[in-house]
C-alpha positions as CSV (number, residue, x, y, z in Angstrom):
1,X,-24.1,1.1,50.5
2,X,-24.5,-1.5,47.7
3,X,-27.2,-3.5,49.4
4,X,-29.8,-2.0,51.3
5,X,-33.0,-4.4,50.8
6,X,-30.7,-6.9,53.6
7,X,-30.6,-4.2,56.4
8,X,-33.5,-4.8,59.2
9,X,-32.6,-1.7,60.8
10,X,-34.5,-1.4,63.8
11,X,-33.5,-5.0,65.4
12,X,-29.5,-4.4,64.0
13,X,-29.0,-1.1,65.6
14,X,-30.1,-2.4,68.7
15,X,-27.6,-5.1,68.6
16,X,-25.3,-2.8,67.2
17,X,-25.3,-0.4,70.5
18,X,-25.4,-3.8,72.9
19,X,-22.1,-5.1,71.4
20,X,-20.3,-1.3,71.1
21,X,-20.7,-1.0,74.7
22,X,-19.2,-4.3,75.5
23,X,-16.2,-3.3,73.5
24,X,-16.2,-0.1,75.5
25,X,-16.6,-2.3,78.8
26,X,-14.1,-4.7,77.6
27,X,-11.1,-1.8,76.9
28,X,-12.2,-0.7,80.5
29,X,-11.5,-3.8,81.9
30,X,-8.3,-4.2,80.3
31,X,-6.6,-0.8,81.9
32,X,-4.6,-1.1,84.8
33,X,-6.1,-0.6,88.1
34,X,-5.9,3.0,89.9
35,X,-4.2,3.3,93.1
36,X,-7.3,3.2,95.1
37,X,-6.1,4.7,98.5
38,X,-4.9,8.0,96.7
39,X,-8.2,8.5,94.9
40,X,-10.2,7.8,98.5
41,X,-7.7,10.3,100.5
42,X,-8.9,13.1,98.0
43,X,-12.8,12.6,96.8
44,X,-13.1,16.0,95.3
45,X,-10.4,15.0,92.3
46,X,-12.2,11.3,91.9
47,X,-14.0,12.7,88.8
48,X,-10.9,13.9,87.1
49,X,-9.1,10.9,88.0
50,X,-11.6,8.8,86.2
51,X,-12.2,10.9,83.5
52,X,-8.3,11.8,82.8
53,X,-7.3,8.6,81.1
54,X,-10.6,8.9,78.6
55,X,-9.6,11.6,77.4
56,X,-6.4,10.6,76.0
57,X,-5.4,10.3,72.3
58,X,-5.3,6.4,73.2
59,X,-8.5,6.0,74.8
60,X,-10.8,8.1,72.6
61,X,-11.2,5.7,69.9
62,X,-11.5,3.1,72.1
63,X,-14.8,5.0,74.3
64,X,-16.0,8.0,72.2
65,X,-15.9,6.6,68.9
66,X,-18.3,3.6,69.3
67,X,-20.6,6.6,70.6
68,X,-20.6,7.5,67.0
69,X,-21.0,4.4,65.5
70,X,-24.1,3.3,67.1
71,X,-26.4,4.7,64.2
72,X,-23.4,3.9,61.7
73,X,-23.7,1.6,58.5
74,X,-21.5,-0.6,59.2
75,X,-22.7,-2.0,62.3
76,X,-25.5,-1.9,60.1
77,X,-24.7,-4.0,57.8
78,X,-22.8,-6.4,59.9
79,X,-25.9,-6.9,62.0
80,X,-28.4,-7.1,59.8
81,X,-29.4,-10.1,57.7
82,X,-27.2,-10.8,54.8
83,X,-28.4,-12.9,51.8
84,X,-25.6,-15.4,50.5
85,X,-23.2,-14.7,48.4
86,X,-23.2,-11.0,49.7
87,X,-20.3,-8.7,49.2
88,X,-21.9,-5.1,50.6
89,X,-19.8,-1.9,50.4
90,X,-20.1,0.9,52.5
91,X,-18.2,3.9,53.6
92,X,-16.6,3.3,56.4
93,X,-13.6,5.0,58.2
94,X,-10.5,2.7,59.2
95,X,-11.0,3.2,63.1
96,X,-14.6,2.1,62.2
97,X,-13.3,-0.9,60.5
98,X,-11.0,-1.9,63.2
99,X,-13.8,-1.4,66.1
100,X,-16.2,-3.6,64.4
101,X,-13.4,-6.4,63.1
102,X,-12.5,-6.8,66.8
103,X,-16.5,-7.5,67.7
104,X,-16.6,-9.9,65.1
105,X,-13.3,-11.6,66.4
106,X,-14.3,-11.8,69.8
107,X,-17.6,-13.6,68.9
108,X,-15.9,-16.1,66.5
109,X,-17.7,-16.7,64.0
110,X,-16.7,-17.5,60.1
111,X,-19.1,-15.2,58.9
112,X,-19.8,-12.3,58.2
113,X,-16.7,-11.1,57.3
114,X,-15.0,-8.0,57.0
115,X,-12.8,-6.8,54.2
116,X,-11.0,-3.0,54.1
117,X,-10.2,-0.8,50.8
118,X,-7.8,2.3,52.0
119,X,-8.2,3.5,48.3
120,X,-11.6,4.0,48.1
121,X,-12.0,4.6,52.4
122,X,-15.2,2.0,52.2
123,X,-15.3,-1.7,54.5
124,X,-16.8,-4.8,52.8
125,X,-19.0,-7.0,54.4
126,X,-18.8,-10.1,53.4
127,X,-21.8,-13.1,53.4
128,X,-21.4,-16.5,53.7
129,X,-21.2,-18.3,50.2
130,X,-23.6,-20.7,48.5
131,X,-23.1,-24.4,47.6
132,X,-22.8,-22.8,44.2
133,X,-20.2,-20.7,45.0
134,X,-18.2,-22.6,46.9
135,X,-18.4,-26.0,44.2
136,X,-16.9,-23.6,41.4
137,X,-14.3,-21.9,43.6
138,X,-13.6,-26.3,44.4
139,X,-13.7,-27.1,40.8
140,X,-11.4,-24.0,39.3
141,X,-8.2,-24.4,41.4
142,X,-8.1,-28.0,42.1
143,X,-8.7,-28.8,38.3
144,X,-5.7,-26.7,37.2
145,X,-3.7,-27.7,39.8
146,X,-4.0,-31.4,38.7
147,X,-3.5,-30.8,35.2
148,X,-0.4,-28.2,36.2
149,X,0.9,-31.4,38.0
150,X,0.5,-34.1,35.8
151,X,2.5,-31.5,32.8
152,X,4.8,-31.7,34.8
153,X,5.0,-35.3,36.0
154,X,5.1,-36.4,31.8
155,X,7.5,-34.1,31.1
156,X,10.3,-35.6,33.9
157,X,10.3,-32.3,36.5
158,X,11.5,-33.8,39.7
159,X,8.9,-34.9,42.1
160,X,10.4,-31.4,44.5
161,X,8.8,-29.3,42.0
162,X,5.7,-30.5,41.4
163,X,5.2,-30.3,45.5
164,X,5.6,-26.7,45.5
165,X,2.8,-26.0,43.5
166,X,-0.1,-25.7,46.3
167,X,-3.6,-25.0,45.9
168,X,-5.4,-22.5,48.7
169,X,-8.7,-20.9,49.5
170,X,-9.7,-18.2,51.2
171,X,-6.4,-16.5,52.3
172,X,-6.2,-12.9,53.5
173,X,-4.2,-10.7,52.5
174,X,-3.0,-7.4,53.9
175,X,-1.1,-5.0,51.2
176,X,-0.4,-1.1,51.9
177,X,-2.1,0.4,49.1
178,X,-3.2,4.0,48.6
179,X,-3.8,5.7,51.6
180,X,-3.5,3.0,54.3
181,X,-4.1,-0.2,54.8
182,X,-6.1,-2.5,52.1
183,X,-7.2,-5.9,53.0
184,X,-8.9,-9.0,51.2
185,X,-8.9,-12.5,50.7
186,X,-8.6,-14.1,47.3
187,X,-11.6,-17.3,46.9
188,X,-9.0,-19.5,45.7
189,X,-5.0,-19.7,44.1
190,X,-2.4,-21.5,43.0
191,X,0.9,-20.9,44.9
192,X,4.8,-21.9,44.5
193,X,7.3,-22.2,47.4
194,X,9.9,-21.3,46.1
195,X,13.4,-23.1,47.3
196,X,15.2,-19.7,47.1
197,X,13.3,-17.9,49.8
198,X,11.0,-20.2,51.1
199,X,8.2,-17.8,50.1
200,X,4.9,-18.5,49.3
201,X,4.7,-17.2,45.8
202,X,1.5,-16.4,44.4
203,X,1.1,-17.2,40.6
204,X,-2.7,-18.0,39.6
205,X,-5.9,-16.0,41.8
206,X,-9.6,-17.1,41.2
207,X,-12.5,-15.3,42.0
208,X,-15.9,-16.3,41.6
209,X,-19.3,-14.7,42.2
210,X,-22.3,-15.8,42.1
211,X,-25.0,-12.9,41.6
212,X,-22.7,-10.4,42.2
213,X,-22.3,-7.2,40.7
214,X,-19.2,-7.5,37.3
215,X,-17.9,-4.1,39.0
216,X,-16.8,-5.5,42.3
217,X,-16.1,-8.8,40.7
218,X,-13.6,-6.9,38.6
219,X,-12.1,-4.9,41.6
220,X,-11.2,-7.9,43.3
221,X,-9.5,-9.9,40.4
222,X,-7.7,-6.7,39.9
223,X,-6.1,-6.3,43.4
224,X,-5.1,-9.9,43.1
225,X,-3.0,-9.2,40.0
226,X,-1.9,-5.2,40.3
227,X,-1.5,-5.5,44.2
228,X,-0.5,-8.8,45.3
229,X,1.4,-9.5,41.7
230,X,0.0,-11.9,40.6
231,X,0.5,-13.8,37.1
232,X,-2.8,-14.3,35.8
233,X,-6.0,-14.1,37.8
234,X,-9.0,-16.1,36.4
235,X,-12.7,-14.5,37.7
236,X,-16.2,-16.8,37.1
237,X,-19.4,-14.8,37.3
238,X,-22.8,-16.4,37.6
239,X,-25.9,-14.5,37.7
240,X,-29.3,-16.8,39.3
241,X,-32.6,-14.8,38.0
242,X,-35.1,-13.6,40.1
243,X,-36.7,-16.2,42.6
244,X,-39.4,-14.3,43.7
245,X,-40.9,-14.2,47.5
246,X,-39.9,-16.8,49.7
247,X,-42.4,-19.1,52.1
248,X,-42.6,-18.5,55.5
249,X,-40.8,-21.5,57.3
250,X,-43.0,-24.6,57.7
251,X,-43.0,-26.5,61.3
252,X,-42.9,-30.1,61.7
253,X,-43.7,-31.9,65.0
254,X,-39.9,-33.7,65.1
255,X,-37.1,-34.0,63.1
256,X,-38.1,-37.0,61.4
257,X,-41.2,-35.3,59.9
258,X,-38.9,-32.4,58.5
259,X,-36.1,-34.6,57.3
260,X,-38.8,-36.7,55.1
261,X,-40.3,-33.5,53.7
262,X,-37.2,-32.5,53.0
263,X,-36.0,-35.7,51.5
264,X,-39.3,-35.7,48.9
265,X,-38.9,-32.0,48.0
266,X,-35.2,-32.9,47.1
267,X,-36.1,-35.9,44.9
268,X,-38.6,-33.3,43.3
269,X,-36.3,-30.6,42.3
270,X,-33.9,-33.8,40.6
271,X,-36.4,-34.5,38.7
272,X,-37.0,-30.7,37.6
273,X,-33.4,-30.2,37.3
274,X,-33.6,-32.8,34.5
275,X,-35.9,-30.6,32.3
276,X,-34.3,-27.2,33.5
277,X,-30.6,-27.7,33.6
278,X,-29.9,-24.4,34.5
279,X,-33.1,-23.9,36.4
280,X,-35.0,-22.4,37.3
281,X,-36.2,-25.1,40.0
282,X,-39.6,-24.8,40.8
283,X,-41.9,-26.5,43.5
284,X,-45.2,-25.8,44.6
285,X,-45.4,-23.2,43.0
286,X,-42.0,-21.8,44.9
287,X,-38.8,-20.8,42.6
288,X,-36.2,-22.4,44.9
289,X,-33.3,-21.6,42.4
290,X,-33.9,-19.3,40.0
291,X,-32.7,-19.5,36.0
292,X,-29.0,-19.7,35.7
293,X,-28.8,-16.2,33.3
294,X,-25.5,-16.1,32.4
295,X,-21.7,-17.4,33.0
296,X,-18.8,-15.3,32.3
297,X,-15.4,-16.9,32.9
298,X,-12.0,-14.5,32.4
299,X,-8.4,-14.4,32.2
300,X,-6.6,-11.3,33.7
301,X,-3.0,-10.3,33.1
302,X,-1.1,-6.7,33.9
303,X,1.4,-5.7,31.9
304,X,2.3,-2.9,34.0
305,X,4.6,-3.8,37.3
306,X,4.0,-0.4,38.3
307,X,0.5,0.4,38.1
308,X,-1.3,2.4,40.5
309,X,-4.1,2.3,43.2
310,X,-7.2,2.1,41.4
311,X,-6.6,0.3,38.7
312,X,-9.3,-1.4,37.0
313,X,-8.3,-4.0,34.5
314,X,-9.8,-5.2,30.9
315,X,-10.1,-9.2,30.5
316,X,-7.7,-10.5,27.8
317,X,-10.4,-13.2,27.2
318,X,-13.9,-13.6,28.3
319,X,-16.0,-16.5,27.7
320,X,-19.5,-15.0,28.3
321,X,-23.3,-16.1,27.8
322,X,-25.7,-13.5,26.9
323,X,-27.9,-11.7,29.2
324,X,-32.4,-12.3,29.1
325,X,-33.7,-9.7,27.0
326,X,-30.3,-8.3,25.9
327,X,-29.2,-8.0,22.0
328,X,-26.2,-9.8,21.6
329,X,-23.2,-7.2,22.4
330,X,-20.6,-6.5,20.3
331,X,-17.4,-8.3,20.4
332,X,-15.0,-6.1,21.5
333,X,-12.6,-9.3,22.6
334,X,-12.5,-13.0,22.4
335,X,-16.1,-13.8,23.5
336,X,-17.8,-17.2,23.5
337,X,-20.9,-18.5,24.9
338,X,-20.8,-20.6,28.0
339,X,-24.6,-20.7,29.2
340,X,-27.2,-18.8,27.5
341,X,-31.0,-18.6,29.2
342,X,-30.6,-21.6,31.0
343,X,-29.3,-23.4,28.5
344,X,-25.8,-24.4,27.4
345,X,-24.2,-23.3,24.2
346,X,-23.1,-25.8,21.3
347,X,-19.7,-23.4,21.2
348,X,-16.2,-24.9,22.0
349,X,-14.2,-23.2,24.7
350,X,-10.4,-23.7,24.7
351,X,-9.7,-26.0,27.9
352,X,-6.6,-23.3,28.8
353,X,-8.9,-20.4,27.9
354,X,-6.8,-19.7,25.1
355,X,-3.8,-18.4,27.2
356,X,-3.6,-20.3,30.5
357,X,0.2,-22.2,30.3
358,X,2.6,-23.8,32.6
359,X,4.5,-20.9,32.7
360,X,1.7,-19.2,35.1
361,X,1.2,-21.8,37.7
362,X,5.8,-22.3,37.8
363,X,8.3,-19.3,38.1
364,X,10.4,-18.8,35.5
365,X,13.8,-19.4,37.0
366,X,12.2,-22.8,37.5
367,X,11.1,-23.3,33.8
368,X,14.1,-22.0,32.3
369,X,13.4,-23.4,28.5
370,X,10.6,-21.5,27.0
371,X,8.4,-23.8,24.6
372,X,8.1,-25.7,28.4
373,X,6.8,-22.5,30.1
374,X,4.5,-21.9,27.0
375,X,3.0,-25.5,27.3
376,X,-0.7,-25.2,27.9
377,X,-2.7,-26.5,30.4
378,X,-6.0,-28.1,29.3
379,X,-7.8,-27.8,32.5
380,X,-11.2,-26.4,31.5
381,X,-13.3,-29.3,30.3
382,X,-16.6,-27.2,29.7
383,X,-18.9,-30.5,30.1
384,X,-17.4,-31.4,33.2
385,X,-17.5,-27.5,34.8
386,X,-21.6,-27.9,33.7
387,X,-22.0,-30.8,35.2
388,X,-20.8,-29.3,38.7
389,X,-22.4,-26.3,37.9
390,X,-26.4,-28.5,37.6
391,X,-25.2,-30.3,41.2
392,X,-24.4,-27.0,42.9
393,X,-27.8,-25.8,41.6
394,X,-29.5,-28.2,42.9
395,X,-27.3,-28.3,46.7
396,X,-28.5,-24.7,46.8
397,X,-32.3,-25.2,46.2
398,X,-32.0,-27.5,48.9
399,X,-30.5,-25.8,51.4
400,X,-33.1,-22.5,50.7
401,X,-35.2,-25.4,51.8
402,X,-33.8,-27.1,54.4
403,X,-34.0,-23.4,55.7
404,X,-37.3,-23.4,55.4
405,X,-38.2,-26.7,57.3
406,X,-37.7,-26.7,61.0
407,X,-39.1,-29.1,64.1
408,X,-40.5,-27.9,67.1
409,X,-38.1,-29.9,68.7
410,X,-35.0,-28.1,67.7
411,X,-37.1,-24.8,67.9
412,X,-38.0,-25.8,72.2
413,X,-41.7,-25.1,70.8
């Protein structure tokens, strides 16, 4: 496992064994009943008449295997408390996968949720995001999409084709890759239905994570472009320092009380967002968001139409801060600073990241003259993205709070 610090292992293995054997129950339940009268009429076969059906190649992943699962990771992991922003790995078999996907359905929540890689044999668990995550996911796709669309709209393309470009979020996606079946969801993307055959093409993927390792941040821009085909997939990484321990949650007699306290701690962190930009945010002594270390935004392009299961791609460009206590690295490709120690950098960064043009976000059958699919689109204004990035900071220090502040009254205490 990536993650282990989230696991409470005692209380999530109970839970763990609880919802197993409701699975178990619920296949039970499902089977069509046994004529009754013949099982009655002979009570010396009753035990192999019950036990017959079990024992088939059907039933015994349905009953046996959750046996085996009780003390497994996963169920782990999905039981145990996540921190935001979460993406967990662990080594998981695809009957495992599938047993604990269908628990999750069944109880309906958002999240966690639950991601497979045939290639690698492991499940992903994933957490539900931050304000900060979710703001730059927001502030990627819809801000090239506009700009995609008003390109278009100066340069005369009919109104038809500038509706085809779409913008999405969170879409799974199920590809047969490697040994079986690999599944994930892309944060965000720009898509073209295209009037030949009405399919939802995809031509731009975004990722973004926030305090999450390069490695997996990599992998999953990767898939986007070598599995799903992608043109060009665009991955942000921002890395929050340490915070530090966390208070125990503070009770307030009613929810008026706790709204007010949160209301003034709120008002507080503005005004300490003013001196810290980039945090950290600090109250009472309390890092509620820790120092913005770096931001890395890339551009990611294959080549290769072919390539195989596994492949990890380079970033043509990467826009990158520096990391606390790091000598600055060698420039191996286009690198520029972004955010550096909590502070922005006084260097330019080209608003299409020195690459991004119409011809990614619009097939090419579409945009048949060249210099129009090499137009680029300016849609990274780097005082603007730092502007959402200081709100988002601030939405997320509130809500660590705002999970910190409860009423009796909404506890029953």
């Amino acid at each position: 496992m990536s993650v282990i610090d989230d696991l409470d292992n005692t209380e999530s293995a109970a839970r763990g064994r609880l919802a197993l054997r409701q699975v178990a129950e619920l296949y039970i339940s499902r089977q069509p009943a046994k004529n009754t009268r013949q099982i009655s009429s002979q009570p010396a076969m009753r035990k192999r008449a019950v036990r017959k059906p079990v024992l088939t190649t059907k039933t015994r992943v349905a009953l046996f295997q959750p046996l085996s699962m009780e003390q497994s990771d996963l169920m782990s992991v999905v039981r145990g408390p996540l921190s935001p922003d979460a993406k967990i790995e662990v080594p998981a078999s695809w009957d495992e996968y599938e047993l604990a996907q269908e628990l999750l359905d069944a109880e309906g929540n958002k999240y966690p949720r639950l991601w497979y890689d045939s290639t690698r044999q492991i499940a992903i668990v994933v957490a539900a995001p931050t304000p900060l995550h979710g703001t730059m996911v927001g502030e990627l796709v819809g801000s090239l999409a506009n700009s995609c669309n008003e390109i278009l709209r100066r340069g005369g393309i009919s109104e038809d084709i500038r509706r085809r470009v779409t913008q999405t979020t969170d879409v799974t996606k199920h590809r047969r890759v490697g040994r079986g079946l690999t599944i994930r969801e892309w944060d965000g993307a720009l898509r073209y239905l295209d009037k030949d055959d009405e399919e939802m093409k995809l031509m731009v993927a975004f990722e973004v994570g926030v305090s999450q390792s390069y490695r997996s941040l990599q992998e999953a821009i990767t898939w986007s472009v070598c599995s799903l085909h992608c043109c060009l997939g665009i991955a942000m990484c921002l890395n929050e320092g340490p915070r530090g321990a966390m208070p125990d949650v503070q009770y307030y007699e009613n929810e008026g009380e706790a709204t007010a306290a949160i209301q003034q701690a709120t008002e507080e962190l503005r005004l300490e967002l003013r001196q810290n930009p980039f945090g950290p945010l600090v109250r009472n002594g309390v890092t509620w968001f820790g120092a913005l270390e770096k931001v890395v935004i890339e551009t990611f392009r294959c080549e290769d139409a072919n390539c195989p299961p596994g492949t990890m791609l380079a970033p043509t460009r990467s826009f990158v801060s520096y990391e606390l206590g790091t000598e600055v690295p060698q420039l191996t490709y286009n690198m520029q600073v972004v955010i550096m120690d909590g502070q922005s950098s006084a260097e330019d960064i080209p608003p299409n990241l020195g690459e991004v043009g119409l011809g990614d976000c619009v097939p090419s059958h579409v945009l048949s003259d060249h210099e129009i699919r090499a137009t680029p689109i300016d849609f990274f204004q780097k005082s603007w993205v730092e502007a959402k990035i200081r709100s988002a900071i601030l939405e997320t220090a509130v809500e660590r709070i705002e999970n910190k502040c409860l009423s009796l009254e909404s506890t029953g205490r």
